[in-house]
C-alpha positions in Angstrom: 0.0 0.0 0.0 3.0 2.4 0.7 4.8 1.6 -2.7 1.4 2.2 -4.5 0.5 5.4 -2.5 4.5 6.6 -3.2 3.9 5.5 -6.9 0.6 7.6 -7.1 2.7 10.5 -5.2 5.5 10.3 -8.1 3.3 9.7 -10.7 1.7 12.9 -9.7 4.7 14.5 -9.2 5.3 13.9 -12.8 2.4 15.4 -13.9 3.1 18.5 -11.9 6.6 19.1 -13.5 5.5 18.3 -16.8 2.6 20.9 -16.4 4.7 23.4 -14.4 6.5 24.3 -17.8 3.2 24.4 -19.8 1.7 26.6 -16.9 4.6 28.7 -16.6 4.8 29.3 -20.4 0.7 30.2 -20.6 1.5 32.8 -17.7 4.4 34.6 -19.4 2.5 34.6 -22.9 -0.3 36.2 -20.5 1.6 38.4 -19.2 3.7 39.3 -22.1 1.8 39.4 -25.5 -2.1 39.1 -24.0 -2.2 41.3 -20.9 -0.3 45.1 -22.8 -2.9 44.2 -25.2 -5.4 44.1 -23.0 -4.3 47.2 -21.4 -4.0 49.0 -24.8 -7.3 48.0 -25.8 -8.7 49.8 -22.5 -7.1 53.0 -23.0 -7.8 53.0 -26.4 -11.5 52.8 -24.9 -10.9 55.7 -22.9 -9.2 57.8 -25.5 -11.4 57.2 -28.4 -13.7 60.1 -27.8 -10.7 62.4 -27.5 -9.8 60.9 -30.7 -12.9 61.4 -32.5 -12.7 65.0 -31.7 -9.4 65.7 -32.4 -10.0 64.3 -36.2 -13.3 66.1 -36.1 -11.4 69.6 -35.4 -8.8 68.5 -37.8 -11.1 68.1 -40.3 -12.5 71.4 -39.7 -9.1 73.1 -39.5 -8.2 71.3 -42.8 -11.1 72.6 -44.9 -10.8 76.1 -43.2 -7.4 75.9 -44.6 -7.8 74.9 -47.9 -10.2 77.9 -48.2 -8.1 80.2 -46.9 -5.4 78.7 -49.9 -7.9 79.2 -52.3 -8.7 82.5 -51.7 -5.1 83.4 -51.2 -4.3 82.0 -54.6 -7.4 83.7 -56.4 -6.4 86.9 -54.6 -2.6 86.6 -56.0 -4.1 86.2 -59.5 -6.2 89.2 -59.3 -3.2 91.1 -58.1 -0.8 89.6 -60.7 -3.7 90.7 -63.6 -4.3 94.1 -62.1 0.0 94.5 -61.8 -0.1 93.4 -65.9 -1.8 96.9 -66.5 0.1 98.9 -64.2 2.7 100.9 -64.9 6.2 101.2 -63.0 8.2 104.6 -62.6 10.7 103.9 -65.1 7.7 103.0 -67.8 5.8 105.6 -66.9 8.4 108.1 -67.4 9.2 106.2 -71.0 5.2 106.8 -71.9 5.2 110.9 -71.2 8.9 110.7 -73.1 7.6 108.2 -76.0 3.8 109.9 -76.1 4.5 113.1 -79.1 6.3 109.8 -81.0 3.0 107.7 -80.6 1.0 110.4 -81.7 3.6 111.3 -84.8 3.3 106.9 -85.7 -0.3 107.4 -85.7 0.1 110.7 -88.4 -1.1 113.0 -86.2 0.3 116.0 -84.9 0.4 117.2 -80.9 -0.9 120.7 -80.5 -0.9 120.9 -76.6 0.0 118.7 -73.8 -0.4 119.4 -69.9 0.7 116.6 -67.3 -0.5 116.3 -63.7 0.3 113.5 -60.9 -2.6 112.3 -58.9 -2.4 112.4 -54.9 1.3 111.1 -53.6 0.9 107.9 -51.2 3.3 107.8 -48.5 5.8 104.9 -49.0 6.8 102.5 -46.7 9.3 99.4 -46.2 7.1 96.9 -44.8 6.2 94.4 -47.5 2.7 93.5 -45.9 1.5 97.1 -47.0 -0.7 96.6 -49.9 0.1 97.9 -52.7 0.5 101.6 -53.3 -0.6 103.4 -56.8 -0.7 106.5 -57.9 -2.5 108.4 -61.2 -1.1 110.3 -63.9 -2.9 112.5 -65.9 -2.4 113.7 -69.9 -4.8 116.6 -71.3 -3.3 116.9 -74.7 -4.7 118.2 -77.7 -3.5 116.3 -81.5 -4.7 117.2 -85.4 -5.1 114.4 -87.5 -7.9 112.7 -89.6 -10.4 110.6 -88.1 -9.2 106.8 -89.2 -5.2 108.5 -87.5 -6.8 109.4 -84.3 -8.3 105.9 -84.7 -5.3 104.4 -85.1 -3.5 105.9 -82.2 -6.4 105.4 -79.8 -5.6 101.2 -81.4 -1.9 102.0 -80.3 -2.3 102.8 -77.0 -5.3 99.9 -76.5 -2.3 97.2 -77.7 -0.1 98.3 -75.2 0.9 95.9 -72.0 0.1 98.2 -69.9 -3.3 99.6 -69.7 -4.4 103.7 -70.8 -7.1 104.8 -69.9 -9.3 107.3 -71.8 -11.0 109.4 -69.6 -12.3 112.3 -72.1 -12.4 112.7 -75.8 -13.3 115.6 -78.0 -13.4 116.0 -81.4 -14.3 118.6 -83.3 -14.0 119.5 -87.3 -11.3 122.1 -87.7 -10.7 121.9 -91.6 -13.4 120.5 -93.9 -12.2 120.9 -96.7 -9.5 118.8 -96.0 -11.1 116.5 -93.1 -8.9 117.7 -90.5 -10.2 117.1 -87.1 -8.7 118.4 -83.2 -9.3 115.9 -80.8 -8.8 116.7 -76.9 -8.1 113.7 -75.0 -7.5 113.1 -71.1 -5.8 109.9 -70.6 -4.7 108.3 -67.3 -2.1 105.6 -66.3 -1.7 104.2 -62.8 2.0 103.8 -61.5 3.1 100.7 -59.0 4.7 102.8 -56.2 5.5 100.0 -54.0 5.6 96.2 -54.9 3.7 95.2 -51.2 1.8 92.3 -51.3 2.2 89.2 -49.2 4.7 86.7 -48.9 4.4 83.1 -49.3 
């Protein structure tokens, strides 16, 4: 009875050892690989509201922002067409210069001319400043037949930069020979400062 009572004692000693491992290795995958994940997936729980608002206010921040970029770049082509017809210092001082020779190309001839400068903007050096323009005025007076005065008004109309007519007035001075006088006021807007905003 002792030998089979110390048999059942070793046999379940056996079975203890041999489990022990199997146990040991179950508890350390447990603890290792199952229980993190089990603690991830918990504050995962927690956090997914804070989640969902963060992309929800991401998204919002997005879209706000690729307005804004649209606007921004809409607003720079608007500036870059208005800049096309502007004139700068050094091309408006070529126009006044170049202007009897215009009117000479076209076969007319300039009786009169009177120039005046629109209100000065103060200049400044910040480049945020938009940008800062100034008027020039030409009262003039020319003689030439009606298709020459045609043709210099088409001159100044193929020009880059853009002339603006702000009066014309014809009236027959010869008719015998067709001859007409034609007072025109004309305007050009000068860049004073390049401004804008940077990208």
């Amino acid at each position: 009875m002792t030998t089979n009572h110390s048999y059942k004692s070793l046999g379940s000693r056996r079975c203890a050892l041999t489990a022990a491992p199997f146990l040991i290795g179950v508890l350390a995958v447990y603890n290792w690989v199952i229980s993190p994940h089990i603690g991830y997936l918990h504050a995962m729980r927690r956090l997914e509201p804070v989640v969902d608002r963060m992309a929800e206010e991401l998204d919002a921040v997005s879209g706000g922002f690729d307005e804004k970029c649209s606007t921004m770049r809409k607003l720079r082509g608007e500036l870059a067409e208005v800049r096309e017809g502007l004139f700068t210092r050094e091309e408006s001082k070529a126009f006044i210069r170049d202007l009897q020779t215009l009117v000479g190309k076209a076969g007319c001839t300039m009786v009169a001319a009177d120039f005046t400068c629109g209100k000065k903007a103060k200049e400044t050096e910040d480049p945020n400043v938009p940008v800062v323009v100034e008027a020039l005025y030409a009262n003039f007076t020319m003689m030439g037949q009606y298709e020459q005065i045609v043709a210099f008004l088409q001159m100044l109309r193929e020009g880059q930069q853009k002339v603006w007519v702000d009066s014309c007035r014809i009236d027959l001075r010869d008719p015998r020979s067709g001859r007409l006088e034609c007072r025109l006021g004309l305007a050009i807007y000068i860049v004073r400062q390049p401004g804008g905003l940077h990208p």
